[in-house]
LUMKE-18489 format. One record per atom (N, C-alpha, C): residue number from 1; residue in three letters; x, y, z. Coordinates in steps of 0.1 Angstrom, whole numbers. Example, Ala and Ser with C-alpha at 12.3 -4.5 7.8 and 13.67 -1.06 7.14 Angstrom:
<atoms>
  seq  type     px     py     pz
    1   ALA    132    -57     78
    1   ALA    123    -45     78
    1   ALA    132    -33     78
    2   SER    128    -22     71
    2   SER    137    -11     71
    2   SER    129      0     79
</atoms>
This chain:
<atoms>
  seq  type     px     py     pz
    1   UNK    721   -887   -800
    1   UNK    716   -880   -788
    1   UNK    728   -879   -778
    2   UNK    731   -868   -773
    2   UNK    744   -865   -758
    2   UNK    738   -872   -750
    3   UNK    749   -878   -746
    3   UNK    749   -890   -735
    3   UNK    738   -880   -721
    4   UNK    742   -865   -719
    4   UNK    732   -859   -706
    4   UNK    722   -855   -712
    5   UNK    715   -858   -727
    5   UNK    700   -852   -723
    5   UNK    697   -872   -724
    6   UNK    701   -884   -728
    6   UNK    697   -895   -725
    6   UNK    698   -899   -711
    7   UNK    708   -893   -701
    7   UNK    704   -895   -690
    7   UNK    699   -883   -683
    8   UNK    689   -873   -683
    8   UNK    679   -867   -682
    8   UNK    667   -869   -684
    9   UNK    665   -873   -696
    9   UNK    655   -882   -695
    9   UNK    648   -895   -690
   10   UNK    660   -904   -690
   10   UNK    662   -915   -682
   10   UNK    657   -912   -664
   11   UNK    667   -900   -664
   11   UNK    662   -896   -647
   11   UNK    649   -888   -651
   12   UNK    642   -882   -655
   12   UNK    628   -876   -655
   12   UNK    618   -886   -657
   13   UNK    620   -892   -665
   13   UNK    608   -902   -666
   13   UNK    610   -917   -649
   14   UNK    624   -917   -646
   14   UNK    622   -925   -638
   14   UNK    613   -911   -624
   15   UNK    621   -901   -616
   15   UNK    615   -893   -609
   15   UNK    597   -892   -610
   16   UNK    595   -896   -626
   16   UNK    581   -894   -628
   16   UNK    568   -902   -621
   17   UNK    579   -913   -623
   17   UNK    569   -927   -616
   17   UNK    574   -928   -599
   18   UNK    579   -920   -595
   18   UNK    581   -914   -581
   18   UNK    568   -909   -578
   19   UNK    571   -896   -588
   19   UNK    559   -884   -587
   19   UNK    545   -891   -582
   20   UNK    544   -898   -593
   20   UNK    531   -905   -597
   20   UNK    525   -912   -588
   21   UNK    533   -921   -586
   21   UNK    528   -932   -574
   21   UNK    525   -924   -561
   22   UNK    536   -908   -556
   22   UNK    530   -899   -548
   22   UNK    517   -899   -551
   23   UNK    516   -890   -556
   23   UNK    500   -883   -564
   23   UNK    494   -890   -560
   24   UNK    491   -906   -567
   24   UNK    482   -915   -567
   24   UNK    477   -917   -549
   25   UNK    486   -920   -543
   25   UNK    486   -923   -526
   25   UNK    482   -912   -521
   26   UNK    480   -901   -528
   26   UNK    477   -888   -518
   26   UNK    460   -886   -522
   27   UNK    462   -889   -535
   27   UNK    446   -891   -541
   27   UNK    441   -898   -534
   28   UNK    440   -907   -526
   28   UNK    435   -919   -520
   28   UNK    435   -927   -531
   29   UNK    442   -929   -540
   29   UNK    439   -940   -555
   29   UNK    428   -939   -564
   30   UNK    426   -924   -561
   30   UNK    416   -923   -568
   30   UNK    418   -910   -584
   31   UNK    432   -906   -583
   31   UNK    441   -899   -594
   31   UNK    432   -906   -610
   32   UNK    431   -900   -621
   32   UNK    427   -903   -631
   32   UNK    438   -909   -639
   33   UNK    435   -914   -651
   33   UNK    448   -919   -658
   33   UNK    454   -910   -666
   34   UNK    447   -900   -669
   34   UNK    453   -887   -677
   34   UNK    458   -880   -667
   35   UNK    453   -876   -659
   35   UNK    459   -867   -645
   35   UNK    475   -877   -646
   36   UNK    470   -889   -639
   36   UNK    488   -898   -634
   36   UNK    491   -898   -647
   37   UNK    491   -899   -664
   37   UNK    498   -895   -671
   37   UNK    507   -879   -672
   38   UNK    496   -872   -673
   38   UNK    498   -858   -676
   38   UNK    512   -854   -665
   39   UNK    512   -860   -654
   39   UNK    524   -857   -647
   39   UNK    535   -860   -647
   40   UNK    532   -875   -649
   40   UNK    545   -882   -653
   40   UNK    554   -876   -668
   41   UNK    544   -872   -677
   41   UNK    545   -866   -686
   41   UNK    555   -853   -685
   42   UNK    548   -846   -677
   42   UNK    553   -831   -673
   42   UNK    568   -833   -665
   43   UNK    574   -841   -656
   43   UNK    586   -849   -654
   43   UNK    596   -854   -661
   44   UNK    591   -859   -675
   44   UNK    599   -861   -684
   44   UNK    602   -851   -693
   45   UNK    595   -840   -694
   45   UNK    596   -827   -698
   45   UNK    605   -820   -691
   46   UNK    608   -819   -680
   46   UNK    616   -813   -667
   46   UNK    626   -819   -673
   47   UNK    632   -833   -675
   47   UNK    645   -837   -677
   47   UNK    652   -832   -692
   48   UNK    636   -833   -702
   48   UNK    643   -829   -717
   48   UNK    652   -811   -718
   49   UNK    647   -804   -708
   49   UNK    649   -790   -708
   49   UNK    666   -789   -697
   50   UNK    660   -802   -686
   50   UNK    674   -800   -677
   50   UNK    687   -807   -687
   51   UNK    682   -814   -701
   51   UNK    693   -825   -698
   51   UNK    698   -813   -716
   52   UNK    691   -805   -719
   52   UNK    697   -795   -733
   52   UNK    707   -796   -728
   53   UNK    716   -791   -739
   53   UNK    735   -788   -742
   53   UNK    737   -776   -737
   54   UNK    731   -772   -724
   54   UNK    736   -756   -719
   54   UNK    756   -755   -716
   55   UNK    753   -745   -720
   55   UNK    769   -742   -715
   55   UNK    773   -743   -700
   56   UNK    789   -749   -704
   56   UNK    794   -752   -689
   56   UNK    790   -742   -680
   57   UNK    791   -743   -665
   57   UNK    790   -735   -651
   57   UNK    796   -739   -641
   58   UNK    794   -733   -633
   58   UNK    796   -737   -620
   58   UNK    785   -745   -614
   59   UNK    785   -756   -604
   59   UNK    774   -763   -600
   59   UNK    766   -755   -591
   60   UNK    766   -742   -584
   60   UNK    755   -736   -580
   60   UNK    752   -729   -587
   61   UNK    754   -725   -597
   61   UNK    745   -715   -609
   61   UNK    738   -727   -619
   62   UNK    743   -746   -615
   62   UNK    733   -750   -624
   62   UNK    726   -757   -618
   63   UNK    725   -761   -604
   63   UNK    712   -763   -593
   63   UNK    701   -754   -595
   64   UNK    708   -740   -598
   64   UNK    698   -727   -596
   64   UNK    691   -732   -608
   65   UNK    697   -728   -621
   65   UNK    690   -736   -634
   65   UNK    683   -744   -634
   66   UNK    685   -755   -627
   66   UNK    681   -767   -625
   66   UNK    666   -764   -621
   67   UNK    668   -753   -606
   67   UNK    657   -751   -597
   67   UNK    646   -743   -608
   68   UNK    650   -733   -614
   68   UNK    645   -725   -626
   68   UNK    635   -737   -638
   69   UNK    641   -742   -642
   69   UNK    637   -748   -652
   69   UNK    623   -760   -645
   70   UNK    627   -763   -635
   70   UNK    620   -771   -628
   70   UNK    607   -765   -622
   71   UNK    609   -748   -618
   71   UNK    599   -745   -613
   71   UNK    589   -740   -628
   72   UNK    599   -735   -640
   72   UNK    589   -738   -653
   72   UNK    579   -742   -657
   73   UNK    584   -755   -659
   73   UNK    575   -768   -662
   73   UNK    567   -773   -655
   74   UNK    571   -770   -641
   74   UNK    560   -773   -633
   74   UNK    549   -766   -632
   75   UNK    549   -749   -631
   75   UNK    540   -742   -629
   75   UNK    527   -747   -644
   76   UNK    532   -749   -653
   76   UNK    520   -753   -664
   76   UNK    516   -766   -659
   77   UNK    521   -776   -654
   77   UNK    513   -789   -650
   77   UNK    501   -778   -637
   78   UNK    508   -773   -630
   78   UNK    499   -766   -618
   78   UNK    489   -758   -619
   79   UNK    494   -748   -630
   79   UNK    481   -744   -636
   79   UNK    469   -750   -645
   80   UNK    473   -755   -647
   80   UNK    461   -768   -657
   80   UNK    450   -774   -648
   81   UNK    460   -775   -634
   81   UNK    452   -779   -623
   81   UNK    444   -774   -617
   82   UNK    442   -762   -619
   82   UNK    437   -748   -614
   82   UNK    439   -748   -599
   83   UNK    457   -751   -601
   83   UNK    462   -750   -586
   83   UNK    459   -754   -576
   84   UNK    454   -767   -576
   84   UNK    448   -775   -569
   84   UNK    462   -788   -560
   85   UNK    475   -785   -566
   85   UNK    485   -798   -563
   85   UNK    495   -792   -563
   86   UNK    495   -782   -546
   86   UNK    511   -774   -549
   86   UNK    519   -782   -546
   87   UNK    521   -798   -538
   87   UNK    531   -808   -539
   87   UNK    537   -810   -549
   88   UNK    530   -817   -565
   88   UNK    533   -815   -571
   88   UNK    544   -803   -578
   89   UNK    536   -793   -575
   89   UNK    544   -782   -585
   89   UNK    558   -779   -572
   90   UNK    562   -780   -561
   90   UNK    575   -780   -551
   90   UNK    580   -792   -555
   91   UNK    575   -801   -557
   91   UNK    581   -814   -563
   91   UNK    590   -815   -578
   92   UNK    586   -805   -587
   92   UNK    589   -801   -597
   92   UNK    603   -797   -601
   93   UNK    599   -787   -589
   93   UNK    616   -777   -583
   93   UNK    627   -786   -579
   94   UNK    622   -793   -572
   94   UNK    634   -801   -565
   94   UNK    637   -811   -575
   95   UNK    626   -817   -584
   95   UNK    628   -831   -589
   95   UNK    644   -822   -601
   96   UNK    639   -809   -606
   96   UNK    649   -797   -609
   96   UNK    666   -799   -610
   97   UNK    658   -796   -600
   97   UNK    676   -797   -589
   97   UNK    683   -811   -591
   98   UNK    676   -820   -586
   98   UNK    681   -834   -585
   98   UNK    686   -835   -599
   99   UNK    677   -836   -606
   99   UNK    681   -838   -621
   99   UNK    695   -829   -624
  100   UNK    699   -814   -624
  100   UNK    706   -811   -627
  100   UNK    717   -812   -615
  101   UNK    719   -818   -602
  101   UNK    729   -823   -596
  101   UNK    732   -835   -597
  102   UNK    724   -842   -608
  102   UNK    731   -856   -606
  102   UNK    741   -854   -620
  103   UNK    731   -848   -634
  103   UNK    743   -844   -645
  103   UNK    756   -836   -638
  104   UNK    752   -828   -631
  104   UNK    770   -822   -632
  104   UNK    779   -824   -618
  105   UNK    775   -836   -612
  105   UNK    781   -844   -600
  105   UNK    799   -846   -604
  106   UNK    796   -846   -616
  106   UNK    811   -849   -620
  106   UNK    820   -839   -635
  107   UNK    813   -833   -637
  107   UNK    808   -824   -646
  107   UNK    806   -834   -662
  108   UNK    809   -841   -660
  108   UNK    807   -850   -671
  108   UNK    796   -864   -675
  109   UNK    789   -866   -681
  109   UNK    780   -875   -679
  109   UNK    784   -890   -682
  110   UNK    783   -900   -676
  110   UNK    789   -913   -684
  110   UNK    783   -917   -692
  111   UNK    790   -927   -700
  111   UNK    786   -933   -711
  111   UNK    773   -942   -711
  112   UNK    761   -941   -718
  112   UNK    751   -947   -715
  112   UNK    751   -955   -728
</atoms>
């Protein structure tokens, strides 16, 4: 596995339990465990898509990607919701971004 979709992953699934523990605190703690799965889930899906072998870029054409791909994956966790957690799904976008500005910070990913 390429060292940037293991740390994509790595950062999606960690973002996730960000996500989650949001969600949960906004729920009043009262989030389901499929729900706080299904997101965390949908997070680490965000990283598997940010962290593919796309071809090289420029770093604002892969923020935008980043933003793209992010608003993707999100929109199906959102819909499922029957659009009940636009946090979530703007959180998606950004979590996006993050993910693909942390891979191409140097355009190279280190060794994990």
């Amino acid at each position: 596995m390429k060292n940037r979709m293991k740390a994509a992953l790595i950062g999606g699934a960690l973002l996730g339990i960000v996500c989650v523990v949001g969600a949960y605190v906004r729920s009043g703690f009262s989030a389901t465990p499929v729900f706080v799965f299904s997101l965390w889930y949908n997070r680490v899906i965000i990283g598997l898509v940010v962290g593919a072998p796309w071809g090289e870029t420029v770093r604002n054409k892969a923020l935008l990607r980043g933003a793209l791909l992010g608003l993707l994956v999100s929109f199906a966790f959102y819909s499922t919701t029957e659009f009940q957690d636009p946090i979530s799904f703007v959180a998606g976008i950004v979590y996006g971004v993050l993910l693909e500005g942390w891979l191409s910070r140097t355009g190279k990913t280190r060794k994990l």
